[in-house]
C-alpha positions as a printed NumPy array, in Angstrom:
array([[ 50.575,  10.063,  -2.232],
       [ 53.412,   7.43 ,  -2.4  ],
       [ 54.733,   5.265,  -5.276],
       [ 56.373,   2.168,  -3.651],
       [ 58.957,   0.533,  -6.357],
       [ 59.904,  -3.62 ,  -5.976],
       [ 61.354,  -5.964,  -7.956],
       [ 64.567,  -5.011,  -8.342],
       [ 67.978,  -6.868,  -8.139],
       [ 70.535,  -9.004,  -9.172],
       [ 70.521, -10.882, -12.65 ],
       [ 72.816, -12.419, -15.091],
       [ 72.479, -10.933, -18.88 ],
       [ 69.762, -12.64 , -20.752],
       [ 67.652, -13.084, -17.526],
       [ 64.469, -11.616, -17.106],
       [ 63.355,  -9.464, -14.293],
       [ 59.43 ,  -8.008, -13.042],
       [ 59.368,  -4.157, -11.773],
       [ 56.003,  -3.274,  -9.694],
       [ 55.154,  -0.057,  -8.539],
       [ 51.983,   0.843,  -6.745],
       [ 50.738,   4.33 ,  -5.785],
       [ 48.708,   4.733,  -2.961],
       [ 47.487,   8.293,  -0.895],
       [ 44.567,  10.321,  -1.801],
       [ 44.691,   9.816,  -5.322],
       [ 41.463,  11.027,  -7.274],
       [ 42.687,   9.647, -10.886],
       [ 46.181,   8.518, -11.703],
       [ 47.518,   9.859, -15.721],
       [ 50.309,   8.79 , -17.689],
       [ 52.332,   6.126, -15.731],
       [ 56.2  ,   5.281, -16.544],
       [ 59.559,   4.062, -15.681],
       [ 62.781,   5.794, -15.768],
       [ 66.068,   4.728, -15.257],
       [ 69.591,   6.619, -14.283],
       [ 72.518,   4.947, -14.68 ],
       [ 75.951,   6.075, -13.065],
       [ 77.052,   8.822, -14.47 ],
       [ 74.081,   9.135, -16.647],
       [ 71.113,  11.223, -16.573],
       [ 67.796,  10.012, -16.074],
       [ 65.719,   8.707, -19.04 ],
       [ 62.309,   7.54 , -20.142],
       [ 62.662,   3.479, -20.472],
       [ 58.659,   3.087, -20.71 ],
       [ 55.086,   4.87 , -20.15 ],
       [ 51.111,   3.841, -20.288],
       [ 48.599,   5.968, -20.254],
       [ 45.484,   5.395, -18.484],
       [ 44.086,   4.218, -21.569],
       [ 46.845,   1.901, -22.213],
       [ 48.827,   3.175, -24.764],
       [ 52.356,   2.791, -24.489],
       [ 55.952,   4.179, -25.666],
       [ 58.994,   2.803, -25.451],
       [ 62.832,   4.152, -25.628],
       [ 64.671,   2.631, -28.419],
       [ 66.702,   1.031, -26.493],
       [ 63.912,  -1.635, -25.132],
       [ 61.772,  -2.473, -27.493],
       [ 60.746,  -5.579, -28.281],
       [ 62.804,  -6.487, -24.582],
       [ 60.291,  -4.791, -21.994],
       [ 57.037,  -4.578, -21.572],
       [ 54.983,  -2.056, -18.983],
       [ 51.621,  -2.466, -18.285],
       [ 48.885,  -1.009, -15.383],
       [ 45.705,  -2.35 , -13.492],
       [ 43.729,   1.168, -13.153],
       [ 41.651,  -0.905, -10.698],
       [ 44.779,  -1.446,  -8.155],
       [ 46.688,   1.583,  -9.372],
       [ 49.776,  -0.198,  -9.888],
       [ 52.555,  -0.308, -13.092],
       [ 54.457,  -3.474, -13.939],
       [ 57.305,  -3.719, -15.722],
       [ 58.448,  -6.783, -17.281],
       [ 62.088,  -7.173, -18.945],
       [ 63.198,  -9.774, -20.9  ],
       [ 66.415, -10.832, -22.812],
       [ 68.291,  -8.193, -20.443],
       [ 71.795,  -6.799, -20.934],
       [ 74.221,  -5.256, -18.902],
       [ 73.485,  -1.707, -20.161],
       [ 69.945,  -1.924, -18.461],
       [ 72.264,  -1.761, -15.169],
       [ 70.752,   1.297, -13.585],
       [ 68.362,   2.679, -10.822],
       [ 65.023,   2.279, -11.959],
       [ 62.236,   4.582, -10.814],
       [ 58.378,   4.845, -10.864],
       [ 56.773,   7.423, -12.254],
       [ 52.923,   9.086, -12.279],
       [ 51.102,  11.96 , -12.871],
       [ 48.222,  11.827, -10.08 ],
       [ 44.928,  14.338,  -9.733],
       [ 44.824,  14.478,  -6.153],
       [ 41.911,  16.34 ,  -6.68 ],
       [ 39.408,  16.811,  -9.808],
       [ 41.965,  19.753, -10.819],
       [ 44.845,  19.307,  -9.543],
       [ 47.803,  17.393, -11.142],
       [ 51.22 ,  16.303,  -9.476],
       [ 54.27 ,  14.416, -10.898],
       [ 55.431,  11.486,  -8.399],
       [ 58.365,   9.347,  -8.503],
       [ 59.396,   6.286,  -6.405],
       [ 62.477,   5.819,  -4.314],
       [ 64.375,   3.381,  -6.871],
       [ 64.693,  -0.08 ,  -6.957],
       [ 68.21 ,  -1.328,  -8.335],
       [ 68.757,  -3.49 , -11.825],
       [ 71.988,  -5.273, -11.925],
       [ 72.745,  -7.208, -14.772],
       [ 75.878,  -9.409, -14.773],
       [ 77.85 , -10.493, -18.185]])
């Protein structure tokens, strides 16, 4: 199974910016999706998650700014930020917890796609 991040880059605050992230492998149901984020120096945190019936959380820090959201059909997670600052400057990764099989649950993460936001 691989989660395969894009999106990512270069953007001046108050710009907007689209995350994607699709999982593909032997994958017999895909969980609770997300995105984290690690800044330098920082540890990694939650920024978003969906579950596979679509509800959603948020860190405080984003609300109102981001919004994630899935097909279940393509087995992909978007992520679309809005109104961003500076302090969303970080390595953002994809997240999933993926049955392989009809027992059998794994956490995967993406390789990172880089956020820069300018002032």
């Amino acid at each position: 199974v691989q989660l395969v991040e894009s999106g990512g880059g270069l953007v001046r605050a108050r710009g907007s910016l689209k995350l994607s992230c699709a999982a593909s492998g032997s994958i017999f149901r895909i969980n609770d999706m997300g995105w984290y984020r690690q800044a330098p120096g920082k540890q990694r945190e939650l920024v978003a998650q969906i579950t596979s019936g679509g509800s959603t959380n948020y860190a405080d820090s984003v609300k109102g700014r981001f919004t994630i959201s899935r097909d279940n059909g393509k087995n992909t997670v978007d992520l679309q930020m809005i109104s961003l600052k500076p302090e969303d400057t970080a390595v953002y990764y994809c997240n999933a917890l993926i049955q392989v099989k009809r027992y059998y649950e794994f956490e995967y993460w993406g390789q990172g796609t880089q956020v820069t936001v300018s002032s």
